[in-house]
N, CA, C and O atoms as a GROMACS GRO file, in nm:
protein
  396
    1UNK      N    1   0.083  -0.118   0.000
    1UNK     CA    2   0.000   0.000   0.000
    1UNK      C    3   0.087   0.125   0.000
    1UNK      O    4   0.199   0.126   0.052
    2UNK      N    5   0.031   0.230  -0.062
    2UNK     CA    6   0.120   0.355  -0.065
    2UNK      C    7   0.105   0.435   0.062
    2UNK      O    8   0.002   0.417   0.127
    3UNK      N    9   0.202   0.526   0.109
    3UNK     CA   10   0.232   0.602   0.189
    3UNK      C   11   0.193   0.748   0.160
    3UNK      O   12   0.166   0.766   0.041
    4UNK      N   13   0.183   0.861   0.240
    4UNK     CA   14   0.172   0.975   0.233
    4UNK      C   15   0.279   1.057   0.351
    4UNK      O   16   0.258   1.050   0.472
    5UNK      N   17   0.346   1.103   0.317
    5UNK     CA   18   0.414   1.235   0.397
    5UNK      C   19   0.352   1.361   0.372
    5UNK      O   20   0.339   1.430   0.271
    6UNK      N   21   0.305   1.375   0.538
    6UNK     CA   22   0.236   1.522   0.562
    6UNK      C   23   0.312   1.591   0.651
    6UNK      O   24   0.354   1.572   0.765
    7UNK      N   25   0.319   1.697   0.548
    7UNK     CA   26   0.437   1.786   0.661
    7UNK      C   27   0.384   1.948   0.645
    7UNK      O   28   0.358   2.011   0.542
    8UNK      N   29   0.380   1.989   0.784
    8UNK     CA   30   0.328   2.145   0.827
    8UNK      C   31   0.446   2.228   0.838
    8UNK      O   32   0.539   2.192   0.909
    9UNK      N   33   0.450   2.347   0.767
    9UNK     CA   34   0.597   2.378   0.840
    9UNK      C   35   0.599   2.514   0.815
    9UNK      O   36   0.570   2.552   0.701
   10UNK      N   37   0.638   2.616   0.923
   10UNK     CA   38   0.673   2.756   0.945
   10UNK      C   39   0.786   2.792   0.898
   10UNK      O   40   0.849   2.831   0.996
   11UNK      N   41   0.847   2.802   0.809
   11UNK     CA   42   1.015   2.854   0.734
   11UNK      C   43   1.057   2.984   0.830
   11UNK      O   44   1.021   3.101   0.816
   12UNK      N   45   1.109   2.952   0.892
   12UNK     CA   46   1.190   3.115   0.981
   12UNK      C   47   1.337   3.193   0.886
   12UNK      O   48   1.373   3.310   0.893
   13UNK      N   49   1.392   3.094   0.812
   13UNK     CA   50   1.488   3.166   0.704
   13UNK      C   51   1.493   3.087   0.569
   13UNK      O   52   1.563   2.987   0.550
   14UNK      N   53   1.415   3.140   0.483
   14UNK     CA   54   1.420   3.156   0.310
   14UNK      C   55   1.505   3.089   0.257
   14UNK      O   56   1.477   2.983   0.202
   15UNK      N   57   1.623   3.137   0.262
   15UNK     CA   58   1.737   3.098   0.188
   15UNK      C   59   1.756   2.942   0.237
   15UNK      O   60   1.727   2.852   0.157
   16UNK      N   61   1.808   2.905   0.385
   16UNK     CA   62   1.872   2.801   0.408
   16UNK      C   63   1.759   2.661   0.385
   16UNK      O   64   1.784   2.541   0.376
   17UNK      N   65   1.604   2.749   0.379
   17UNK     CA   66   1.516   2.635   0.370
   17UNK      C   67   1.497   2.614   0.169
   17UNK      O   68   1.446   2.514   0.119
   18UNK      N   69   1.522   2.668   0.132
   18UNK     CA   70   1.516   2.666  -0.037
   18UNK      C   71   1.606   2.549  -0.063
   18UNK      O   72   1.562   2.442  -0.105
   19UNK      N   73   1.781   2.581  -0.027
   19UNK     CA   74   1.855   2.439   0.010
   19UNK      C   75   1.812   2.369   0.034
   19UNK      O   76   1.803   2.284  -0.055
   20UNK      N   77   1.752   2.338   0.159
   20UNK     CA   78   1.680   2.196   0.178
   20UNK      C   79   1.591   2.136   0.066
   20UNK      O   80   1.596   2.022   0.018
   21UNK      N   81   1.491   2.263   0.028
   21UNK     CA   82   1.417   2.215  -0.055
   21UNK      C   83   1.495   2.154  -0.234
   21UNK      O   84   1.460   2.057  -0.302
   22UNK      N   85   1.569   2.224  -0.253
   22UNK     CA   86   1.617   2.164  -0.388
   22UNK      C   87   1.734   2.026  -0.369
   22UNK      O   88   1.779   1.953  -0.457
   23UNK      N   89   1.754   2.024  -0.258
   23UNK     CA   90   1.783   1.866  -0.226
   23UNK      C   91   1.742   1.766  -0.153
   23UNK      O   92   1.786   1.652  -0.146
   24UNK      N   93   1.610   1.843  -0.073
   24UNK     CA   94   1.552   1.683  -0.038
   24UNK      C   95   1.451   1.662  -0.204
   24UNK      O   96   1.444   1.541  -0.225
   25UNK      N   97   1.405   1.712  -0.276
   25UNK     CA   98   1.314   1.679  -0.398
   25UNK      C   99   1.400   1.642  -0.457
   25UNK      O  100   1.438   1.746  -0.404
   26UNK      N  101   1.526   1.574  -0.551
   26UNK     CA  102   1.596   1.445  -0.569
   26UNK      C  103   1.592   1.314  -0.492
   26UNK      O  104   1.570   1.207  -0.549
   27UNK      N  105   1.610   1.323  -0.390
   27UNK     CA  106   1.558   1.227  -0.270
   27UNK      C  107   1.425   1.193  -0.270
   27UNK      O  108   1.402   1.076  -0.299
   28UNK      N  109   1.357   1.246  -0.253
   28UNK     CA  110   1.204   1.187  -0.244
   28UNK      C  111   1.217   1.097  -0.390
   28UNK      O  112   1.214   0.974  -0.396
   29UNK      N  113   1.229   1.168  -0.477
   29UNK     CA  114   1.236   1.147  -0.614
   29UNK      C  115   1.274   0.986  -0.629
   29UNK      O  116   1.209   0.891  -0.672
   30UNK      N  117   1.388   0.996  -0.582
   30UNK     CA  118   1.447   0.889  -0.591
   30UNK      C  119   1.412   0.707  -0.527
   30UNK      O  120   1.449   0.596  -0.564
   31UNK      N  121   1.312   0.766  -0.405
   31UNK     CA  122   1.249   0.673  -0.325
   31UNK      C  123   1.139   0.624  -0.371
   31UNK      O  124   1.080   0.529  -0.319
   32UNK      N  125   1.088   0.707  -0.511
   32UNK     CA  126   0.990   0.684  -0.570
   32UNK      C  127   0.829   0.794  -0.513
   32UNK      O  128   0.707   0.780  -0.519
   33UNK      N  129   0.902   0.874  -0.472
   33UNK     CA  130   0.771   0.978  -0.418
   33UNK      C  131   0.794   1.099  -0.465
   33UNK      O  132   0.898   1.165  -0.477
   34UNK      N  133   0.619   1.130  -0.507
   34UNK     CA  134   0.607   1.256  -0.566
   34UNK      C  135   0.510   1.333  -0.491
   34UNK      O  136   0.446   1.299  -0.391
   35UNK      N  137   0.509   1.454  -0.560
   35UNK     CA  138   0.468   1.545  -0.449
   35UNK      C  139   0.284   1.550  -0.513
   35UNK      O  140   0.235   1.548  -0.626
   36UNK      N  141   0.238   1.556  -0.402
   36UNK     CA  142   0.056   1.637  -0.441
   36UNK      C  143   0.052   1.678  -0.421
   36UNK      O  144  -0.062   1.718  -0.446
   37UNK      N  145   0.137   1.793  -0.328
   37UNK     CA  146   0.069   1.932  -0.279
   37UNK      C  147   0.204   1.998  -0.221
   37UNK      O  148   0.276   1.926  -0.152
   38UNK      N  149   0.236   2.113  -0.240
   38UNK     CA  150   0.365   2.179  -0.213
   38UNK      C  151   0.321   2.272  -0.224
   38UNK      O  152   0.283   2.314  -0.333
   39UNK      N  153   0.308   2.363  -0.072
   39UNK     CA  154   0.236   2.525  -0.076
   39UNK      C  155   0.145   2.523  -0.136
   39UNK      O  156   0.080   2.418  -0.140
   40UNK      N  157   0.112   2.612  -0.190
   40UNK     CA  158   0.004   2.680  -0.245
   40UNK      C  159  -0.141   2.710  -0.110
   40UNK      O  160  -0.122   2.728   0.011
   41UNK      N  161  -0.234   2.707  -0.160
   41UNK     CA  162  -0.377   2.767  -0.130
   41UNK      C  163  -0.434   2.668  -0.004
   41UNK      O  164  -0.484   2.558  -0.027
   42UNK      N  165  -0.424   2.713   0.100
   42UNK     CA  166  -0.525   2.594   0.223
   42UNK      C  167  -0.607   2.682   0.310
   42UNK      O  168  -0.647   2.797   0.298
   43UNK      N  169  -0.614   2.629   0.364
   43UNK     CA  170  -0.720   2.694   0.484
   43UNK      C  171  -0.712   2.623   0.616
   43UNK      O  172  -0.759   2.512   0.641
   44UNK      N  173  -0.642   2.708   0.704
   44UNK     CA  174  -0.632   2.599   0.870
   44UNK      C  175  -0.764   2.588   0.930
   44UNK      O  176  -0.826   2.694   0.932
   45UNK      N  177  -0.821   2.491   0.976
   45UNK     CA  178  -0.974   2.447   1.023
   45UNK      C  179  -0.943   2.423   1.194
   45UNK      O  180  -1.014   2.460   1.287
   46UNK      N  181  -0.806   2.343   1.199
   46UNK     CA  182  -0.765   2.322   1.316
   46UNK      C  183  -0.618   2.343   1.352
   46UNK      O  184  -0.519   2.346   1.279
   47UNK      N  185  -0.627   2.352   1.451
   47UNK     CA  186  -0.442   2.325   1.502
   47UNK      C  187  -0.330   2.463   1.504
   47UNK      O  188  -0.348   2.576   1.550
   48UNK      N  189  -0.256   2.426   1.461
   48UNK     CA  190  -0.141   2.515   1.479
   48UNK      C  191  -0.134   2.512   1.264
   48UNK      O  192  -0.097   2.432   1.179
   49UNK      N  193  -0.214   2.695   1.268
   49UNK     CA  194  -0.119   2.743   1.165
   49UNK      C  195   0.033   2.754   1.094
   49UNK      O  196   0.117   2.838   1.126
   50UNK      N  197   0.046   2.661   0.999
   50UNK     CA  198   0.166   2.702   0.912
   50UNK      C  199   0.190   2.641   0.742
   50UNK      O  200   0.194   2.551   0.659
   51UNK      N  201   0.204   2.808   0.788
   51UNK     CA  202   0.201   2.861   0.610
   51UNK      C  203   0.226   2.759   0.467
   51UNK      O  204   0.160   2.766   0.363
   52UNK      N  205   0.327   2.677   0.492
   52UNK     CA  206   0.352   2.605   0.407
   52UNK      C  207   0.342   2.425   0.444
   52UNK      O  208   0.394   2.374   0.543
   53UNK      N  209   0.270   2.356   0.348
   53UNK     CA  210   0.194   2.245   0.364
   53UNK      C  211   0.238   2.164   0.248
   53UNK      O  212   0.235   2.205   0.132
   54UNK      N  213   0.288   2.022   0.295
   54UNK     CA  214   0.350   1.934   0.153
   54UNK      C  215   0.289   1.805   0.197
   54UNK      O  216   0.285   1.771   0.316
   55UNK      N  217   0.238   1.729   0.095
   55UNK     CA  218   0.195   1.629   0.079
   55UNK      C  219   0.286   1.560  -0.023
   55UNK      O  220   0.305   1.614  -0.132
   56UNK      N  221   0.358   1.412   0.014
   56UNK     CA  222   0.428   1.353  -0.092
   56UNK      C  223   0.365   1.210  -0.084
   56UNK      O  224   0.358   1.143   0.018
   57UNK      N  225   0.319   1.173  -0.207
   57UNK     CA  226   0.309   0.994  -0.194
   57UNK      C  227   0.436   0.899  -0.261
   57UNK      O  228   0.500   0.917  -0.365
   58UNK      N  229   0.446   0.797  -0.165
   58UNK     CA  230   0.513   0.682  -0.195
   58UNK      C  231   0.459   0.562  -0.224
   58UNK      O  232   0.342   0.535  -0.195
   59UNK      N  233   0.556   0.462  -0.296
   59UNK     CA  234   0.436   0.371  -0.338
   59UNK      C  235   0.499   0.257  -0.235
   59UNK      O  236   0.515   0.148  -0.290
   60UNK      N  237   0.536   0.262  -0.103
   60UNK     CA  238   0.468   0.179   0.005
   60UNK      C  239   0.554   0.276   0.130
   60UNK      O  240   0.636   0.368   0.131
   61UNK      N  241   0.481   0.192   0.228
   61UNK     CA  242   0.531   0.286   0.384
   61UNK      C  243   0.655   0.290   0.381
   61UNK      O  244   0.726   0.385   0.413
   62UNK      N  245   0.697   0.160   0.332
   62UNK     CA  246   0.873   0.138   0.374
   62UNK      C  247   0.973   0.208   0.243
   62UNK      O  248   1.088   0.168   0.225
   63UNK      N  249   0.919   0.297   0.171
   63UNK     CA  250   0.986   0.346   0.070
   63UNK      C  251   0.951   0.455   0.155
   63UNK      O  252   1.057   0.516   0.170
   64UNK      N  253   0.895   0.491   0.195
   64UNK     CA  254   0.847   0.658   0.288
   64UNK      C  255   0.994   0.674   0.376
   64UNK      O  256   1.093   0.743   0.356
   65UNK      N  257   0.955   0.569   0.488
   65UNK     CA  258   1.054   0.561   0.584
   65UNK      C  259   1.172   0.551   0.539
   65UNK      O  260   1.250   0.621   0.605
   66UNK      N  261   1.239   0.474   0.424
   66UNK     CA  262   1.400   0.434   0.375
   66UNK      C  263   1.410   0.546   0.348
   66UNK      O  264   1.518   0.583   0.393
   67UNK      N  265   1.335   0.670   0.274
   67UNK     CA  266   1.366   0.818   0.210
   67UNK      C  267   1.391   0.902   0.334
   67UNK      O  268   1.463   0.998   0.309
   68UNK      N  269   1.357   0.894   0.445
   68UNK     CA  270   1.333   0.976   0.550
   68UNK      C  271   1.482   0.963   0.598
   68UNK      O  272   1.554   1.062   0.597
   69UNK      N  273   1.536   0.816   0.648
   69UNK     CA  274   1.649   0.780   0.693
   69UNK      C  275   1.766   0.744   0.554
   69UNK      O  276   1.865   0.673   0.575
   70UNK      N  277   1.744   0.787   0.454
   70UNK     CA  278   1.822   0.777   0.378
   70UNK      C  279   1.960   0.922   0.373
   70UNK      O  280   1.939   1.040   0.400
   71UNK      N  281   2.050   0.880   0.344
   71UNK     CA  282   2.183   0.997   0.324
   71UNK      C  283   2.153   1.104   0.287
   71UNK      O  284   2.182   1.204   0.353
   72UNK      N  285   2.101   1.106   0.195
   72UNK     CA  286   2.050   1.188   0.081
   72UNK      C  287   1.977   1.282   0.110
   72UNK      O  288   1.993   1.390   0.054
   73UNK      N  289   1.877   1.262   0.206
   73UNK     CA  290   1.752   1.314   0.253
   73UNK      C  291   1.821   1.394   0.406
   73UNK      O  292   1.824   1.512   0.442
   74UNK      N  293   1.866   1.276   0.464
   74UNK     CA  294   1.929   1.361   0.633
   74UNK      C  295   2.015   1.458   0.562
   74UNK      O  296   1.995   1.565   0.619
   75UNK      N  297   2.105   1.476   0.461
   75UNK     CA  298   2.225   1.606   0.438
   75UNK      C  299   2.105   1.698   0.345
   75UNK      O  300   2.141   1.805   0.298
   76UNK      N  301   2.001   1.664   0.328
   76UNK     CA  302   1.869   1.802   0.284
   76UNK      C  303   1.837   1.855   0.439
   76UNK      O  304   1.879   1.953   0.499
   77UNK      N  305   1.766   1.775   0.470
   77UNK     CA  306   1.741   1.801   0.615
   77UNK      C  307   1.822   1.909   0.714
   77UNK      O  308   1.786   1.999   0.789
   78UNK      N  309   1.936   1.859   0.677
   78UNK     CA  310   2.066   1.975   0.755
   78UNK      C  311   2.038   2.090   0.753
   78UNK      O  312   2.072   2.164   0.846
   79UNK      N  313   1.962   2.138   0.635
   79UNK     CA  314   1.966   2.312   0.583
   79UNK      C  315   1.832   2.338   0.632
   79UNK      O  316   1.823   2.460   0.644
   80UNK      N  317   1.700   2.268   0.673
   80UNK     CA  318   1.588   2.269   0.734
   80UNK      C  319   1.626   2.308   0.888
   80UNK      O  320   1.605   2.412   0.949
   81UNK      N  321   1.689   2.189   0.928
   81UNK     CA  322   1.672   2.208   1.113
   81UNK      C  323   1.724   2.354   1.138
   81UNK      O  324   1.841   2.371   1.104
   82UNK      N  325   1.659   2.461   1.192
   82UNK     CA  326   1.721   2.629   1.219
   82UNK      C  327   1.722   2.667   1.148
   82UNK      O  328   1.820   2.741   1.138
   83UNK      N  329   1.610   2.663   1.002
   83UNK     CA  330   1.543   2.724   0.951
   83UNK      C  331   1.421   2.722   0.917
   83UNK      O  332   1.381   2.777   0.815
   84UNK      N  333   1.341   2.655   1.003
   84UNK     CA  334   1.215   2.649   0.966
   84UNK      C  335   1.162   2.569   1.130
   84UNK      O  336   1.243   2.548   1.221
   85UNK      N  337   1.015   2.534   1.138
   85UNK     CA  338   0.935   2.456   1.263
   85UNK      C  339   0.870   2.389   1.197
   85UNK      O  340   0.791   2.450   1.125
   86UNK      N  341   0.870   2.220   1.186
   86UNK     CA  342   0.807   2.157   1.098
   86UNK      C  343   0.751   2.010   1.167
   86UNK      O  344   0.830   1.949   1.238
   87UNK      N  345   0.656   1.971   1.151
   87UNK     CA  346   0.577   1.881   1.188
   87UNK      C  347   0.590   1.788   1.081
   87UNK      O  348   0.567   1.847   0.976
   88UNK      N  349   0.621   1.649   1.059
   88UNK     CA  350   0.616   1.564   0.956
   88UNK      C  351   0.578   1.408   1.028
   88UNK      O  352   0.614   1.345   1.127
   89UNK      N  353   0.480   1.388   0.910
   89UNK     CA  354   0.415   1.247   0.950
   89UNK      C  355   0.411   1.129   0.856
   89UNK      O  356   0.360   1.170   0.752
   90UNK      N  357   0.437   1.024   0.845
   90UNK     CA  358   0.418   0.917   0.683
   90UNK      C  359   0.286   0.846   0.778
   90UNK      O  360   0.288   0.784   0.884
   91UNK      N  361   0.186   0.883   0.698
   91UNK     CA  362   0.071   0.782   0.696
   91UNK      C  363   0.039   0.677   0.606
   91UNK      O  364   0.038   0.721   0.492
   92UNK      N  365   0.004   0.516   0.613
   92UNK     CA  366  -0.017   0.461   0.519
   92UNK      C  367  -0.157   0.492   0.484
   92UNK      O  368  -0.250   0.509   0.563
   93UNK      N  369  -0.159   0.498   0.318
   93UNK     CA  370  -0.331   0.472   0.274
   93UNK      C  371  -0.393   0.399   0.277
   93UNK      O  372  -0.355   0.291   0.231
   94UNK      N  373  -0.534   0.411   0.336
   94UNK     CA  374  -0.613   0.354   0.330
   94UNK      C  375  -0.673   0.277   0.150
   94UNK      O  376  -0.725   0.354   0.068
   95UNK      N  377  -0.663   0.195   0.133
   95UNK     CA  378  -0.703   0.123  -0.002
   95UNK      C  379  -0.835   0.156  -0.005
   95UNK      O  380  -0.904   0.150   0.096
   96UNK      N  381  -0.896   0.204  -0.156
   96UNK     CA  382  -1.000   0.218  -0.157
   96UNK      C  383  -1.078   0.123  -0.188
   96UNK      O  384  -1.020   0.043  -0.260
   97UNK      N  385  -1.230   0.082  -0.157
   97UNK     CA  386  -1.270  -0.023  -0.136
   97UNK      C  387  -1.347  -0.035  -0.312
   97UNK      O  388  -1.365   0.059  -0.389
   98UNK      N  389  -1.375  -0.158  -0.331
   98UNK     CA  390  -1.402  -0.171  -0.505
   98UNK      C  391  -1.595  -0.102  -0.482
   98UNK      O  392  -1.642  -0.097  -0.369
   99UNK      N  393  -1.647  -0.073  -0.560
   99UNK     CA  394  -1.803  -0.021  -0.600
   99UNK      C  395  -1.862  -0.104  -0.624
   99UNK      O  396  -1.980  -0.089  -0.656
   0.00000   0.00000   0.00000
């Protein structure tokens, strides 16, 4: 079953989080996950507001998790931690049921 990474996140500095961003997206890439949703347009209903919102699917949990703990991904990560507040979760999907 495929995976989803949901991640909430407040950017406190621009620059060092852009880094992150143009090298963890090779990484995901590479684990086989693409993105559905990167910023753009939401609306907070609950919780703790922040601004920028990414949704990535994988095509199973354990390709989620190997990307998360992969090299590739922790030296993206580097340029994130003390520049940004970020909440990240891999949920597996629920399979949809046949009609």
């Amino acid at each position: 079953m495929s995976a989803l990474w949901i991640a909430h996140v407040h950017v406190t500095d621009a620059d060092a989080y852009g880094r992150y961003a143009k090298a963890a997206g090779p990484a995901i890439a590479a684990h086989g996950g693409e993105f559905l949703a990167r910023g753009g347009r939401y609306r907070q209903m609950e919780g703790n507001d922040r601004a920028r919102n990414v949704v990535a699917r994988f095509p199973s949990f354990e390709a989620a998790v190997a990307c998360y703990e992969s090299a590739e991904y922790q030296a993206a990560l580097a340029h994130a931690k003390g520049a940004s507040e970020r909440d990240l979760v891999i949920v597996e999907e629920t399979p949809v049921a046949p009609q």
